[in-house]
N, C-alpha and C positions, 0 to 999 in steps of 0.2 A: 640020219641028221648030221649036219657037220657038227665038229668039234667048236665049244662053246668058251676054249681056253684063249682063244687067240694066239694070235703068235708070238715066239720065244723073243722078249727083248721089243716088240713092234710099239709105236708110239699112239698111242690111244688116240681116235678123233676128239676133239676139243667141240662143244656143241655149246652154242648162249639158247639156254629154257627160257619161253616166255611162256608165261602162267595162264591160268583161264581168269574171268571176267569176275572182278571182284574180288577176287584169294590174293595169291603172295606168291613170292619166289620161294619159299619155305615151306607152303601149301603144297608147291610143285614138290618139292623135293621128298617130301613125304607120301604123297603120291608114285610116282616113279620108283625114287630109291626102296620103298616100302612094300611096293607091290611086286617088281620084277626081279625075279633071283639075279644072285651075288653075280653069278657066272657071265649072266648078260652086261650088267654096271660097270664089274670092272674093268669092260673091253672099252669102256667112254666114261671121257673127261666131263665133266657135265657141269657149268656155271648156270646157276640159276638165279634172275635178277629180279629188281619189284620195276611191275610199273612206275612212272613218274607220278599218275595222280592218283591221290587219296578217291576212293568209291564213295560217291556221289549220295549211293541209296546203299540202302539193305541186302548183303551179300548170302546166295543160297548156301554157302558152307556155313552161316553162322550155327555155333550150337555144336556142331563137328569139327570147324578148325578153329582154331584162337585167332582174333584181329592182330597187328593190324593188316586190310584189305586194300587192296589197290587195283586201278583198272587201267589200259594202254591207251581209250580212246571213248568220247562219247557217243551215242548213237538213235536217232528216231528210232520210234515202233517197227516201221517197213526195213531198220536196217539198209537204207538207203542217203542218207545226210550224216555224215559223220562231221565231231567237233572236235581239234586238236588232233588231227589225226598226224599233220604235218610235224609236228613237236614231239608225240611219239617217235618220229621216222627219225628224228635228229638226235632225240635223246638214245634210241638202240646206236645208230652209226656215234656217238659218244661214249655208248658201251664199249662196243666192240674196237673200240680204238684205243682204250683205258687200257682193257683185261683181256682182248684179242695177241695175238690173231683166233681165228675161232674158223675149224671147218668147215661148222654148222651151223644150222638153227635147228632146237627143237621146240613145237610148240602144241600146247591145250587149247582148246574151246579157242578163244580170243585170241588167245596166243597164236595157235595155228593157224589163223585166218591172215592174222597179219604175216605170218613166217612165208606164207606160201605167195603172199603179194610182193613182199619184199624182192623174196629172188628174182621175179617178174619185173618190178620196176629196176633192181640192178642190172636185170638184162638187157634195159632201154635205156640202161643210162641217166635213170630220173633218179635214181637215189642209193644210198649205199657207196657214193663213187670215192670216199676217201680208205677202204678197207677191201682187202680181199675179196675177191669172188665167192662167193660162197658156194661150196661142194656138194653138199650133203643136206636131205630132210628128213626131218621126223614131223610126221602133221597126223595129232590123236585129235579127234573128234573133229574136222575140220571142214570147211566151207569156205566159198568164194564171196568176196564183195558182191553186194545185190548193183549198187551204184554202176549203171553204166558208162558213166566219165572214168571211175576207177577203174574197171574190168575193163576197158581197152585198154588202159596201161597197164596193167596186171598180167592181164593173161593175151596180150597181143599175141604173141608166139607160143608154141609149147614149151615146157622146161624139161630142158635134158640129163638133167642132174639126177643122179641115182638118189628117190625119194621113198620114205616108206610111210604106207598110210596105215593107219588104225580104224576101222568101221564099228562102230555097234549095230546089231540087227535091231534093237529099243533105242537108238538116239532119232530124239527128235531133228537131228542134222542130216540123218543119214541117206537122204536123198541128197541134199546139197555136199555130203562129200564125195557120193558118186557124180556130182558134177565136176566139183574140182578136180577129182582122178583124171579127168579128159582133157586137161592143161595140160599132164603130163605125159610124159613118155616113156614104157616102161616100167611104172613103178611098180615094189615090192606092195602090196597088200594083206593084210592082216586083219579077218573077221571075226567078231567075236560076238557071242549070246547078251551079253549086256546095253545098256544105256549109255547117258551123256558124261561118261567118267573114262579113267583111265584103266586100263585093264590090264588083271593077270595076265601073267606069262605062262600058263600052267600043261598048255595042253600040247602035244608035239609037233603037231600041225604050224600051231604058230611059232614054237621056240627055232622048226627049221628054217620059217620067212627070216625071223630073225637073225640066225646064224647066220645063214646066204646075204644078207644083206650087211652087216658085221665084214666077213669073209671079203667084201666086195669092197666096200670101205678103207680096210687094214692091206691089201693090197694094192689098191693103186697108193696108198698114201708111203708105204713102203716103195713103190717104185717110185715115186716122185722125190722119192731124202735120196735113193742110190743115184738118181739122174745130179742132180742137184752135189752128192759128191764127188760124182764125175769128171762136174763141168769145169775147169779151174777158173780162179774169180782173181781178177785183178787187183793189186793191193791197193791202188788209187783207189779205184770203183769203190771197194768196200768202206775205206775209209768216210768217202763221201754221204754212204748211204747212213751214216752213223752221224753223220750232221744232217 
């Protein structure tokens, strides 16, 4: 298994968390930062944000995590009519421009559904267009838009961005997230005995996906500062980019 230190001095990908359906950014954080050892966290920068809207109905963490609860979007039964979905999309690209740049997205349950649409609509061009490309995914427990208007925008193309998915063999998702693995191209995968949660990091199986994918990360983003120091920058140009 590779080494889980990362490299000497290297600058940690920067990731904005979107939470699952009805929890919190703090929810996430306790999740993640709680479950998966020190060794993997410290290799990422990790902002974790609330949705914009207060939850509607009665959140299944209640009783295990404290309020308050928030959700990204609303949604029919069929998971097909989404409400606000648009004001979600504006208020993340208002994230990410605040507390960005951000390499990444990672995302839970809701979270990952839209993490994984996003990159898809940034790569048409529909949304995201005032902020970075986005590099890198992390998609735990994750699914595609049922909505056929949105899945042609979503997933027109495949995404070529180094992404790593998390499976449960007990989530009730986890047909629809070997759906969405077929957007992508390449990705790292990560199976595990559990349900619709977030899961340890425990076994070595997965700690190597993880490394390898880490490993993968930490170098291109390392080659892309040495190009970037390389390149000499004109003192106009820069000046300008600072107004």
């Amino acid at each position: 298994m590779g080494s889980l230190g990362g490299g000497v001095g290297a600058r940690r990908p920067r990731f904005l968390c979107l939470h699952g359906f009805r929890t919190s950014g703090e929810i996430m954080r306790k999740q993640v930062v709680g479950k998966w050892p020190a060794e993997v966290t410290a290799r990422l920068d990790l902002v974790f944000a609330d949705a914009p809207f207060p939850a509607e109905g009665k959140s299944d963490v209640e009783g295990i995590f404290d309020p308050p609860y928030y959700e990204w979007f609303q949604f029919d039964k069929g998971f097909t009519e989404y409400r606000n979905l648009d004001k979600c999309i504006d208020y993340i690209e208002d994230l990410m421009i605040k507390q960005g740049p951000f390499d990444g997205l990672m995302g839970f349950s809701q979270g990952s559904i839209l993490s994984a649409a996003l990159v898809g609509f940034q790569q048409q061009g529909l949304a995201l267009t005032r902020v970075p490309k986005i590099k890198y995914l992390v998609i735990i427990a994750g699914a595609r838009f049922r909505s056929a208007i949105v899945a042609d925008k979503a997933y027109a193309i495949k995404i070529k961005i180094p992404s790593l998915h998390f499976l449960g063999d007990n989530d009730f998702l986890k047909d629809a997230g070997e759906k969405l693995i077929e957007s992508f191209v390449d990705p790292f995968i990560i199976r595990h005995p559990k349900g619709h949660t977030v899961p340890r990091l425990v076994d070595e199986k997965s700690l190597e996906v993880m490394s390898h994918f880490l490993d993968k990360m930490e170098k291109e983003i390392s080659e892309h500062s040495s190009t970037e120091a390389e390149s000499p920058v004109d003192v106009e140009e820069k000046e300008m980019c600072i107004y």
